[in-house]
C-alpha positions in Angstrom: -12.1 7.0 5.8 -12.0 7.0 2.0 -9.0 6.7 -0.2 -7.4 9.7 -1.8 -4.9 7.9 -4.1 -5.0 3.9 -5.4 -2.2 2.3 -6.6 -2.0 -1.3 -8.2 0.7 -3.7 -8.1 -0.9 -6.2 -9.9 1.4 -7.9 -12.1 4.2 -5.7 -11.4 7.3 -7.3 -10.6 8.9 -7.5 -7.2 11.1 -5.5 -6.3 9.9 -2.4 -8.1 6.4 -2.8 -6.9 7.8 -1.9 -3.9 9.1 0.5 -5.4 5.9 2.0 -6.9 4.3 1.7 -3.6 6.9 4.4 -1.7 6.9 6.4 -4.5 2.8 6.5 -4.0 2.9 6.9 -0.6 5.6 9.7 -0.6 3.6 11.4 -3.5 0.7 12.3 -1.2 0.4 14.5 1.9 -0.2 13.5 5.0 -3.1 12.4 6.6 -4.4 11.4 2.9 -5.1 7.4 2.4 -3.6 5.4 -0.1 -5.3 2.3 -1.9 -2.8 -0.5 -2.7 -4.0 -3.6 -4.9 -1.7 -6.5 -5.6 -2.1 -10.4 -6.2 0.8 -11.1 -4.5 1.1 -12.2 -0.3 4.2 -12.1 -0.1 4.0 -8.0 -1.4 1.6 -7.6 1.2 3.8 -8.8 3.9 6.2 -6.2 2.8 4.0 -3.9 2.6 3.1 -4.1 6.2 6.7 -4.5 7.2 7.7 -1.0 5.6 4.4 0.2 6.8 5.5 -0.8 10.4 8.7 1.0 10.3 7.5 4.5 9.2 5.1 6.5 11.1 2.5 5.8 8.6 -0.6 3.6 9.5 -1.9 0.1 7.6 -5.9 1.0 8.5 -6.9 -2.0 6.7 -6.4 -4.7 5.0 -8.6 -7.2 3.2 -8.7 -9.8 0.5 -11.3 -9.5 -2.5 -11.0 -13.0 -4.9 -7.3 -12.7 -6.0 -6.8 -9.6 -5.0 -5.1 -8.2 -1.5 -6.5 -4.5 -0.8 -4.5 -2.3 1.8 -5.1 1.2 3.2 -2.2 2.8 4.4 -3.0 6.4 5.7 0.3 8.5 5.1 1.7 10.4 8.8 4.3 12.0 8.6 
């Protein structure tokens, strides 16, 4: 599956890079993919935990260098 949107967090402050990330997500339609890059674990755990409590999907997550790559394919 192949990203329709990227967004990068890298150096963005928390909290408004999560922030940036829902307003991403919310700004495409469902069943599209959004890329999110950030340098920052504990961002990603975030991430996942507002991932996990939507009806949207985390279909991957990886770790390139510095850099934390997650696909989170928008449901609903």
């Amino acid at each position: 599956m192949t990203s329709n949107s990227e967004v990068d967090l890298c150096r963005i402050a928390w909290p408004m890079c999560l922030l940036k990330f829902k307003s991403a997500l919310n700004d495409i339609c469902s069943c599209n993919v959004l890329e999110v890059l950030t340098q920052d674990s504990d961002v990603v755990e975030n991430i996942i935990l507002i991932v996990d409590r939507s009806e949207d999907t985390l279909i991957n997550q990886q770790k390139e260098g510095d850099i934390y790559r997650l696909s989170v394919e928008k449901r609903a």
